[in-house]
C-alpha atoms as a printed R data frame, in Angstrom:
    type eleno elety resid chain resno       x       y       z
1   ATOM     1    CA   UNK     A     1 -20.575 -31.761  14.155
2   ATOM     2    CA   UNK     A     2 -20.575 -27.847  13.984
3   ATOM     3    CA   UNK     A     3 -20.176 -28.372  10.189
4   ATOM     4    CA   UNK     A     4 -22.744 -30.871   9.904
5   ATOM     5    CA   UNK     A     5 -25.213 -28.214  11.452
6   ATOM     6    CA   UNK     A     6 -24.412 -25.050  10.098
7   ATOM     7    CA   UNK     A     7 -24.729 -27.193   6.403
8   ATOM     8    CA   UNK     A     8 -28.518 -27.757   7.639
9   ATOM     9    CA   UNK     A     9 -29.112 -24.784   8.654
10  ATOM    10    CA   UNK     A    10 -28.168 -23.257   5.445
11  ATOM    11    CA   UNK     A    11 -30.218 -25.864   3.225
12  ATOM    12    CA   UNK     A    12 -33.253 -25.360   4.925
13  ATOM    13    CA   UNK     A    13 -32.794 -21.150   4.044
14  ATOM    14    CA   UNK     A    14 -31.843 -22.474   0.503
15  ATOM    15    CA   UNK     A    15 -35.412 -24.505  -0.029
16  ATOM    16    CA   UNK     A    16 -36.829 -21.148   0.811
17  ATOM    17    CA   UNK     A    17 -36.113 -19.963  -2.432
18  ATOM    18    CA   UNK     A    18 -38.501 -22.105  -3.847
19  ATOM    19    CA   UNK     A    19 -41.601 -19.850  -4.816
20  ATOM    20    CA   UNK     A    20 -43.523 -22.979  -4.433
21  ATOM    21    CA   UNK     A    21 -42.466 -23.302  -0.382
22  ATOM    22    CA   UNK     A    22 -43.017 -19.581  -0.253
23  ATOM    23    CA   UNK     A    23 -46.977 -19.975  -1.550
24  ATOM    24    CA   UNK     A    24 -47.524 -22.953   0.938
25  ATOM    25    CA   UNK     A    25 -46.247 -20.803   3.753
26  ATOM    26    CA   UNK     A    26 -48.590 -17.952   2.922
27  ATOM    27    CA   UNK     A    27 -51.180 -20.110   2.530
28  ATOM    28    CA   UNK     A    28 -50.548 -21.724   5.710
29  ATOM    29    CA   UNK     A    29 -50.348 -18.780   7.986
30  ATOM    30    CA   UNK     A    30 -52.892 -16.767   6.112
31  ATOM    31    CA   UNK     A    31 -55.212 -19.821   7.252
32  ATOM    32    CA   UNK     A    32 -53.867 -20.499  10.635
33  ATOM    33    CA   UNK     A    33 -51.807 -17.391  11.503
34  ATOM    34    CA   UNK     A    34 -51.037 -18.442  15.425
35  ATOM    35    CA   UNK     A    35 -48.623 -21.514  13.991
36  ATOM    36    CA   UNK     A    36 -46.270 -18.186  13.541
37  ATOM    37    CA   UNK     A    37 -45.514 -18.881  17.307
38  ATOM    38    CA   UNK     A    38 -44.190 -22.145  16.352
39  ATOM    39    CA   UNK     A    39 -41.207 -20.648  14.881
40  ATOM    40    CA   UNK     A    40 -40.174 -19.287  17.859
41  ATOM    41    CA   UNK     A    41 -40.220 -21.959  19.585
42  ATOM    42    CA   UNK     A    42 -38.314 -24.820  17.460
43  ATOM    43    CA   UNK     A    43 -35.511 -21.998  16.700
44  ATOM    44    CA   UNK     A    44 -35.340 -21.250  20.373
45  ATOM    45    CA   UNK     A    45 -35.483 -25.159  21.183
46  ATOM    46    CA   UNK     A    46 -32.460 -25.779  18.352
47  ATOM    47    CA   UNK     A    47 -30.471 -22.583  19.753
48  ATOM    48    CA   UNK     A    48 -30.566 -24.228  23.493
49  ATOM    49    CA   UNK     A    49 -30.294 -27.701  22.697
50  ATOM    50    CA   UNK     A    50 -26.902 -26.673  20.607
51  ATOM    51    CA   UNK     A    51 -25.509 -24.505  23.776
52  ATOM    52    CA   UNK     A    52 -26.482 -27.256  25.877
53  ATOM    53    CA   UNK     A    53 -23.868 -29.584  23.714
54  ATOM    54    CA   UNK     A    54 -21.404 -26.775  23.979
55  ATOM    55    CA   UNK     A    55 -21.610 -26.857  27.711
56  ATOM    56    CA   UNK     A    56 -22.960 -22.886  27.605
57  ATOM    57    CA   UNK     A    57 -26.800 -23.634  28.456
58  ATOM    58    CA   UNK     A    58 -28.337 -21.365  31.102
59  ATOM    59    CA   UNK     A    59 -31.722 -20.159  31.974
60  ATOM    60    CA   UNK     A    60 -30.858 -16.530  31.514
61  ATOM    61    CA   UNK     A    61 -29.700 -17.627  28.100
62  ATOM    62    CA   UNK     A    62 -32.234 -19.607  26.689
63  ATOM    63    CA   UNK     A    63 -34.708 -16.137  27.921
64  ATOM    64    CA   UNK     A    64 -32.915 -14.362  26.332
65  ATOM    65    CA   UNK     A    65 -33.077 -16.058  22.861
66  ATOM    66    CA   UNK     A    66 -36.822 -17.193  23.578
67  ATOM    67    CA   UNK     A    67 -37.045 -13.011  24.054
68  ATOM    68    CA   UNK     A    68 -35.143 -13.128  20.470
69  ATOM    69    CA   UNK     A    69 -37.113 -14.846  18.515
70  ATOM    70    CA   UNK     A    70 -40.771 -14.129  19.689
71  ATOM    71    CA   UNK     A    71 -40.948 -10.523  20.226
72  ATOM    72    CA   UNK     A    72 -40.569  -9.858  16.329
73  ATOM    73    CA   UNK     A    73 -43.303 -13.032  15.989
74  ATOM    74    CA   UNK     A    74 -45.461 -11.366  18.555
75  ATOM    75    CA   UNK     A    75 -45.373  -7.672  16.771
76  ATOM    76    CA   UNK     A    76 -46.491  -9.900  13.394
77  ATOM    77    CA   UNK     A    77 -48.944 -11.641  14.789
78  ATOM    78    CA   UNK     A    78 -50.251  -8.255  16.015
79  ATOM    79    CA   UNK     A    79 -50.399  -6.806  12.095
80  ATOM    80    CA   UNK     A    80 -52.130  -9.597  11.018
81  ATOM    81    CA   UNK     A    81 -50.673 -11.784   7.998
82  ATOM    82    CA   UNK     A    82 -49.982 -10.452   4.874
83  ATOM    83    CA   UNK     A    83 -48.672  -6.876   4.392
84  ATOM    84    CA   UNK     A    84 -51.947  -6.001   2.448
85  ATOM    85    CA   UNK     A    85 -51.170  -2.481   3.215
86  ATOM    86    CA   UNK     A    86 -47.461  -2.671   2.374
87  ATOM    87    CA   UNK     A    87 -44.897  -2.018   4.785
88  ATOM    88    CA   UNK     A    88 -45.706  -0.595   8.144
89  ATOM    89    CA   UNK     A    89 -43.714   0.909  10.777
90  ATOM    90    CA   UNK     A    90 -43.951  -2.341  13.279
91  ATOM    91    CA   UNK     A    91 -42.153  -4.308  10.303
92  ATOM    92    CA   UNK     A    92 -39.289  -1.917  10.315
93  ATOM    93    CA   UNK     A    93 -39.304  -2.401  14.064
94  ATOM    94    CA   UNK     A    94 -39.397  -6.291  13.855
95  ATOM    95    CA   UNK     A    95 -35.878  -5.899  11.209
96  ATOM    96    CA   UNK     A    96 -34.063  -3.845  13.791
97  ATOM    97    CA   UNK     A    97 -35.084  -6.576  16.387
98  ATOM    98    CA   UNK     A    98 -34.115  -8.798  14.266
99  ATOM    99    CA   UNK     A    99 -30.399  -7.096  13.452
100 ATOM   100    CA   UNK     A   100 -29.759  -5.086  16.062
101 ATOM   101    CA   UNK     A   101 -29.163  -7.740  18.974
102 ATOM   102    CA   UNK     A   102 -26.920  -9.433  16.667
103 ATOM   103    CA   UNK     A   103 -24.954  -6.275  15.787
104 ATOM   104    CA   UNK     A   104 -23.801  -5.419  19.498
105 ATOM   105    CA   UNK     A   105 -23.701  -9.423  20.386
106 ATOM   106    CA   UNK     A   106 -26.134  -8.999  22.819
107 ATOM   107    CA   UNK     A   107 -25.847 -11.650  25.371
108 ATOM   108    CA   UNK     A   108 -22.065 -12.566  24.682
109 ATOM   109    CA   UNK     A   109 -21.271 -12.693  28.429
110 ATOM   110    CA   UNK     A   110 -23.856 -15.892  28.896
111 ATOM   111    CA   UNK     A   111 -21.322 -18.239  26.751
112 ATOM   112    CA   UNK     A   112 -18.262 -19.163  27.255
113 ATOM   113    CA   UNK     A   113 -15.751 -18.135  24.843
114 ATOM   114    CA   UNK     A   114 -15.071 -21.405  22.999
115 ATOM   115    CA   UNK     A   115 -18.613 -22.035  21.964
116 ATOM   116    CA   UNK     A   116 -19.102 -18.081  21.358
117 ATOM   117    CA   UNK     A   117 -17.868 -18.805  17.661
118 ATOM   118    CA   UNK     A   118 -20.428 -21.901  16.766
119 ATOM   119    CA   UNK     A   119 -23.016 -20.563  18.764
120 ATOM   120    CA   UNK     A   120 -22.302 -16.503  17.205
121 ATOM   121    CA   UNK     A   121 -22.862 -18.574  13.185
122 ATOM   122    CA   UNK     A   122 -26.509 -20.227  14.655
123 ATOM   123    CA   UNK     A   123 -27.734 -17.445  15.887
124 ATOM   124    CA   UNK     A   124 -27.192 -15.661  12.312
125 ATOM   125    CA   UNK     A   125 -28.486 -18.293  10.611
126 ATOM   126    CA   UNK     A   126 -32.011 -18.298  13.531
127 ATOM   127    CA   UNK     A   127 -31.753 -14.317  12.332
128 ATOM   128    CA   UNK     A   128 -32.081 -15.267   8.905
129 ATOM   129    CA   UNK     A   129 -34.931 -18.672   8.662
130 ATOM   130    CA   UNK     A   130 -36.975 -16.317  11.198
131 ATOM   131    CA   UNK     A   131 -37.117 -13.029   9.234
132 ATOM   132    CA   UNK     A   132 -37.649 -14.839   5.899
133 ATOM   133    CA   UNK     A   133 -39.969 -17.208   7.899
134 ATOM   134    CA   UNK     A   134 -41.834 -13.931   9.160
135 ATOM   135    CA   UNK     A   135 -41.628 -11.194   5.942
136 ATOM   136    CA   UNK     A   136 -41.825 -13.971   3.414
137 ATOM   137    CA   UNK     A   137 -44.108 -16.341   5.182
138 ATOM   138    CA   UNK     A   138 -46.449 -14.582   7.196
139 ATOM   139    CA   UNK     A   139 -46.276 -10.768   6.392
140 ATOM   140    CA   UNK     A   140 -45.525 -11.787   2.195
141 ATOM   141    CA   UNK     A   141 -43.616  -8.505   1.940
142 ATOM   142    CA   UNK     A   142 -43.536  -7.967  -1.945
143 ATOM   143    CA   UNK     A   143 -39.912  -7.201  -3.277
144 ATOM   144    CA   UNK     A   144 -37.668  -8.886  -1.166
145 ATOM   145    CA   UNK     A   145 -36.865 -11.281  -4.778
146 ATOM   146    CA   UNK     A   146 -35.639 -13.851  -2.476
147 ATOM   147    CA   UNK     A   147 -35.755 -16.535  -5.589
148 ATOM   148    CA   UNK     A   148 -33.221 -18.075  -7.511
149 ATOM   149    CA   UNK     A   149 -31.237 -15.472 -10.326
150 ATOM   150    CA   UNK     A   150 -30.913 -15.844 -13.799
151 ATOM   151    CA   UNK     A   151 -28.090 -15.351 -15.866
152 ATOM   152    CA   UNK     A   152 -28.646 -11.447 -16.008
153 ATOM   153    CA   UNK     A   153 -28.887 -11.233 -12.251
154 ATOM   154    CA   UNK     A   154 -25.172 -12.967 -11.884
155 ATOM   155    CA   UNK     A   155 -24.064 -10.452 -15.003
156 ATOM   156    CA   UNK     A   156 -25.207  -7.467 -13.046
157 ATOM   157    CA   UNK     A   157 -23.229  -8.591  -9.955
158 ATOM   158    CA   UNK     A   158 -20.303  -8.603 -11.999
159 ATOM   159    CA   UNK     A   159 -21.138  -6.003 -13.371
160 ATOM   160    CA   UNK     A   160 -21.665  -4.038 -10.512
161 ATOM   161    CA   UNK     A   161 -18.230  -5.422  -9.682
162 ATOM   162    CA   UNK     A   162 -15.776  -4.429 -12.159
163 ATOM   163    CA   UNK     A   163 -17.563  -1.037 -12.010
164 ATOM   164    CA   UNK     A   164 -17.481  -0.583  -8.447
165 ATOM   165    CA   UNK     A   165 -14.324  -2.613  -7.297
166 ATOM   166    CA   UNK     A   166 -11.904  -0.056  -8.832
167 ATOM   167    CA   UNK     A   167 -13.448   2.986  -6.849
168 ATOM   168    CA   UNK     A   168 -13.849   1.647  -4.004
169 ATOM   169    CA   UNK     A   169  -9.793   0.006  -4.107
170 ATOM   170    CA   UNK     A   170  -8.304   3.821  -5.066
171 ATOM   171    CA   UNK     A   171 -10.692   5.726  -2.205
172 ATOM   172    CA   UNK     A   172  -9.643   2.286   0.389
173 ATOM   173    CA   UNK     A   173  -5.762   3.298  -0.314
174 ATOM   174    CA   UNK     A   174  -6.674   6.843   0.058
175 ATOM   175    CA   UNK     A   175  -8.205   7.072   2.901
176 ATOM   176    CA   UNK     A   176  -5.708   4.048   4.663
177 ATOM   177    CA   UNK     A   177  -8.542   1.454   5.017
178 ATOM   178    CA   UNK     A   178  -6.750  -1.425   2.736
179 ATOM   179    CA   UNK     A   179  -2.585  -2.285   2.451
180 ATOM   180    CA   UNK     A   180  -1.027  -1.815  -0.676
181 ATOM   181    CA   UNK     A   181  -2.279  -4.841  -3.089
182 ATOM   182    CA   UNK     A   182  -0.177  -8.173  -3.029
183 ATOM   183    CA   UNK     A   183   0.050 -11.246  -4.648
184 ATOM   184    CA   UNK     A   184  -2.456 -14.178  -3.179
185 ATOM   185    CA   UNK     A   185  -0.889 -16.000  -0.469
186 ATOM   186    CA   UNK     A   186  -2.379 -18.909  -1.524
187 ATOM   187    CA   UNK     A   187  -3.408 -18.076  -5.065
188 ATOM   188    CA   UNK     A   188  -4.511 -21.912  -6.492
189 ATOM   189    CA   UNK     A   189  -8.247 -21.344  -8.202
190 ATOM   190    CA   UNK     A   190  -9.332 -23.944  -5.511
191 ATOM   191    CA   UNK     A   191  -8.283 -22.267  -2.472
192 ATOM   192    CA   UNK     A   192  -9.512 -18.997  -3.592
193 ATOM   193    CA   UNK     A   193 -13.211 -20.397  -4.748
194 ATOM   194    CA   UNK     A   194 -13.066 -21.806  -0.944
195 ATOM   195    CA   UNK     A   195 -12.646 -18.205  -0.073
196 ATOM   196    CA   UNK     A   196 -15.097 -16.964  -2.103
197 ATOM   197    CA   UNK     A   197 -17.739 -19.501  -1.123
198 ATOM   198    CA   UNK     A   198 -17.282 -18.910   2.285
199 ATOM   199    CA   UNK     A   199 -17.782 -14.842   2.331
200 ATOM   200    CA   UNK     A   200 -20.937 -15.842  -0.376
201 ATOM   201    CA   UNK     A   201 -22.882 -17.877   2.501
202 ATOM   202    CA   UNK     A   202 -21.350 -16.582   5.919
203 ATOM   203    CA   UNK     A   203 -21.488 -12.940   4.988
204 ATOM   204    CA   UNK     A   204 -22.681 -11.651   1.812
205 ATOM   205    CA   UNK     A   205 -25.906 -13.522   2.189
206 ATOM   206    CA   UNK     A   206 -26.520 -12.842   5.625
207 ATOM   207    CA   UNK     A   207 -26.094  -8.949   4.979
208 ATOM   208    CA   UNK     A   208 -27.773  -8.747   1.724
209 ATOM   209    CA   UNK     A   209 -30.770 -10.325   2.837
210 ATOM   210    CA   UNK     A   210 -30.753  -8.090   5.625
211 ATOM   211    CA   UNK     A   211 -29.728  -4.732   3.904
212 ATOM   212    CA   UNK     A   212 -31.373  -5.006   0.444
213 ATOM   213    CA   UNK     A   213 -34.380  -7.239   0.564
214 ATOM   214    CA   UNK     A   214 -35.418  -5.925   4.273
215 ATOM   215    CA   UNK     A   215 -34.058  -2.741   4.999
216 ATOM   216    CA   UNK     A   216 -33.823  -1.402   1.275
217 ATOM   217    CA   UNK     A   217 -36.683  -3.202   0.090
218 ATOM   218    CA   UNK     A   218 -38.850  -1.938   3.117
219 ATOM   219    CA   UNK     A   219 -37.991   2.110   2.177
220 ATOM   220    CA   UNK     A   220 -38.315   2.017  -1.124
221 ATOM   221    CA   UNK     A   221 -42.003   0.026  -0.725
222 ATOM   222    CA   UNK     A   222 -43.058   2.803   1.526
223 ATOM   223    CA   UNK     A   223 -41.763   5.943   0.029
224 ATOM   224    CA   UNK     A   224 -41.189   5.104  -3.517
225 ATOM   225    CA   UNK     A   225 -38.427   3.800  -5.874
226 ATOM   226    CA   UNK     A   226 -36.271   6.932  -6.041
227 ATOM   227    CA   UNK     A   227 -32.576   7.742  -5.283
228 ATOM   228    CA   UNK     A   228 -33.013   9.293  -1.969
229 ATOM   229    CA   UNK     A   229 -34.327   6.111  -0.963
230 ATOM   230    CA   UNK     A   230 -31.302   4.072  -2.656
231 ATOM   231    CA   UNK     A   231 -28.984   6.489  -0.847
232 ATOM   232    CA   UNK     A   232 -30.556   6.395   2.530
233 ATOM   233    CA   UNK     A   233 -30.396   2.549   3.046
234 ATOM   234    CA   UNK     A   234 -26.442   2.807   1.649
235 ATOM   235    CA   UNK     A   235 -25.911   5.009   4.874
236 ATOM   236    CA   UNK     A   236 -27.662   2.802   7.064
237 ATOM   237    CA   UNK     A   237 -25.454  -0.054   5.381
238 ATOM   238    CA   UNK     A   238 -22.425   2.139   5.948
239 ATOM   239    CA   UNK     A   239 -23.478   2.796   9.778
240 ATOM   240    CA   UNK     A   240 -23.377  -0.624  10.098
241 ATOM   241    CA   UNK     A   241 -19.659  -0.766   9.476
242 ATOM   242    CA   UNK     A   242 -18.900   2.018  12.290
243 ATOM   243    CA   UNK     A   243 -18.353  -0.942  14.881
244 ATOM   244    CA   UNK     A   244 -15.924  -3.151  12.953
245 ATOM   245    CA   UNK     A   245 -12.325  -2.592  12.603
246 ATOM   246    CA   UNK     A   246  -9.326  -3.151  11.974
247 ATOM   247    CA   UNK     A   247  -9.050   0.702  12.236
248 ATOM   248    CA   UNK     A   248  -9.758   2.637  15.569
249 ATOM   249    CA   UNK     A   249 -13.951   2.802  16.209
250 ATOM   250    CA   UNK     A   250 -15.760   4.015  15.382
251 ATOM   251    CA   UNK     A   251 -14.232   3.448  12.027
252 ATOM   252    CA   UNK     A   252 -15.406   6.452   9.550
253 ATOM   253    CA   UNK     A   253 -13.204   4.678   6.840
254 ATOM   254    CA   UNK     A   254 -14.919   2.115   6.828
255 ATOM   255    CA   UNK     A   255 -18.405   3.536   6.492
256 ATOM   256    CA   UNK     A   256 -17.516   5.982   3.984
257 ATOM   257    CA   UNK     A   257 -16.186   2.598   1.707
258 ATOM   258    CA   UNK     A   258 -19.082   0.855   2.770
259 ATOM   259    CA   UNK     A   259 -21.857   3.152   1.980
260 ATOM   260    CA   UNK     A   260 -20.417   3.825  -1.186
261 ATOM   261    CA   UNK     A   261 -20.236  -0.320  -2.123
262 ATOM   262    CA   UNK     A   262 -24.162  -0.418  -0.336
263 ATOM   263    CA   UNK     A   263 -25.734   2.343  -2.790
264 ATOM   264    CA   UNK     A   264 -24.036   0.145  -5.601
265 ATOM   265    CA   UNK     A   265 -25.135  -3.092  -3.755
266 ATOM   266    CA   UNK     A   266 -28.606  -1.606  -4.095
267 ATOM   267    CA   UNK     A   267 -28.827  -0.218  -7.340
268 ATOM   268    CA   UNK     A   268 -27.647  -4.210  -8.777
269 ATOM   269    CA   UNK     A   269 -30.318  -4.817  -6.625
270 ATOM   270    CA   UNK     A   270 -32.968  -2.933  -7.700
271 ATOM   271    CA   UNK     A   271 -32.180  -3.769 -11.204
272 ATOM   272    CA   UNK     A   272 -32.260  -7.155 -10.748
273 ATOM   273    CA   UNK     A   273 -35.120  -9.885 -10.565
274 ATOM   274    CA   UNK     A   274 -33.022 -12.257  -7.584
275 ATOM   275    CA   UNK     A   275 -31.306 -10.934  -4.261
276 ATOM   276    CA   UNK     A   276 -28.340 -13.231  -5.433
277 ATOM   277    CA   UNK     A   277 -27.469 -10.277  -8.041
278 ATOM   278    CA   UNK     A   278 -25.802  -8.175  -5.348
279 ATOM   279    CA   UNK     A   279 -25.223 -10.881  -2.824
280 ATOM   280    CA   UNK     A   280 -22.667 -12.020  -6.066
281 ATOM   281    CA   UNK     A   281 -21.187  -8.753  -6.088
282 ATOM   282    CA   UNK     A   282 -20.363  -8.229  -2.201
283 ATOM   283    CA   UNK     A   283 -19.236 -11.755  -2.330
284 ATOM   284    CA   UNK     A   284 -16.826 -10.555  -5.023
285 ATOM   285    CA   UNK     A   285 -15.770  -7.314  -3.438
286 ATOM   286    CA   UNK     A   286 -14.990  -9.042   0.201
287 ATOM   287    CA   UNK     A   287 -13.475 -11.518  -1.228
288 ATOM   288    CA   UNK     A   288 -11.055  -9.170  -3.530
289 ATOM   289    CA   UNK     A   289 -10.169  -7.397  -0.519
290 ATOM   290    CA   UNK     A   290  -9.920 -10.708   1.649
291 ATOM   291    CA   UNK     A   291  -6.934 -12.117  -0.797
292 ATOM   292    CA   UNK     A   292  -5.330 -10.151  -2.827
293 ATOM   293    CA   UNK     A   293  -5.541  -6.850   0.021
């Protein structure tokens, strides 16, 4: 069952790569821009009726997700559709709504621990249909290149890749962040595509989304296409990290590694025509770490 909805879930954000959905959506809320609150209101319906299965519904808890999902509708709404003016200061605020409640797990303490896993995987994928339902749908930021790559854009993630990967494994043993390398414990090509195809959908895409076509994509549209820019959102990717371990937190280590790999995650990026460019190339680098470190 939890397979069978985290698999729909994920097909419904993978027909919004069609540019084809993506014009129908505009169109859509450009003409009728209060059927944004729908959104809202079906993810917060799904989110409940899934705890409720899990034995974890509550009042509280479906307020606080209903709080979730609408507040970044309701600051849209506000703006009007379509980011004619580019990005404003409100969006940023609506992608910090959208990440930061997930970053510190807000609401944790309203589920009980066996359903925290299932429910923890729908609300990132909620995070993810509702900010490319609001900043491709109804805002149509430009730049986000949430479309399908090309060959180039897969040969720029690996690219990126063999570049990167060796830097950032010499500065990881430095600094005591990753073990000394080892031989796969289970090295078969199948078991290590499983691996790779899991990190590709239940963290690579999630973040690179997030971090390039959102956060990234939202400085450089404001203040230009330059390196401070590129460098600034590779902090706030590395800031990110400060909270996760295995080290003590917060873990410096592990931001200093990971702003490093998010300015290269954002220069594939920015070179690229598809998000999938450098959502190939973290999948690659967390995987690499995941087996063979």
């Amino acid at each position: 069952m939890h397979w069978l909805v985290l698999t729909v879930l994920l097909a419904v954000v993978v027909a919004l790569l069609s540019l084809v959905l993506q014009d129908r959506m505009r169109a859509l809320f450009a003409s009728r821009p209060p059927l944004i609150f729908a959104v809202p209101a079906v993810l917060t319906a799904l989110f409940c009726g899934l705890a409720a299965q899990e034995g974890a519904f509550s009042i509280g808890l479906a307020l606080l997700v209903l709080s979730y999902t609408g507040a970044p509708v309701l600051i849209a709404f506000a703006q009007g559709a379509a980011a004619l003016k580019g990005p404003s200061w409100p969006d940023f605020g609506i992608i910090l709504l959208l990440w930061l409640p997930l970053e510190f797990s807000a609401g944790q303490q309203l589920i009980p621990r066996p359903a925290q896993g299932f429910l923890h995987s729908v609300a990132y994928a909620i995070a993810i249909l509702l900010g490319l339902t609001i900043f491709l749908g109804f805002r149509a930021l430009p730049g986000m290149k949430y479309n399908l790559p090309g060959p180039r854009d897969l040969a720029y993630g690996v690219a990126g890749f063999v570049i990167t990967a060796p830097v950032l494994i010499v500065l990881g043993r430095l600094l005591h962040f990753i073990p000394a390398f080892h031989p796969a414990l289970h090295p078969s090509p199948a078991a290590i595509s499983r691996t790779f195809a899991m990190i590709f959908v239940g963290t690579a895409l999630p973040e690179e989304i997030l971090f390039r076509s959102l956060i990234q994509n939202w400085c450089m549209q404001r203040y230009g296409f330059t390196v401070r820019m590129l460098l600034v959102a590779g902090f706030i990717f590395g800031c990110a990290h400060l909270d996760n371990g295995p080290q003590p937190l917060p873990n410096w280590r592990y931001m200093i590694l990971a702003t490093i790999a998010g300015v290269a995650y954002g220069k594939v990026f920015q070179r690229s025509t598809s998000v999938f460019s450098s959502v190939t190339f973290h999948a690659l680098v967390d995987a690499t770490k995941h087996v063979f470190f």
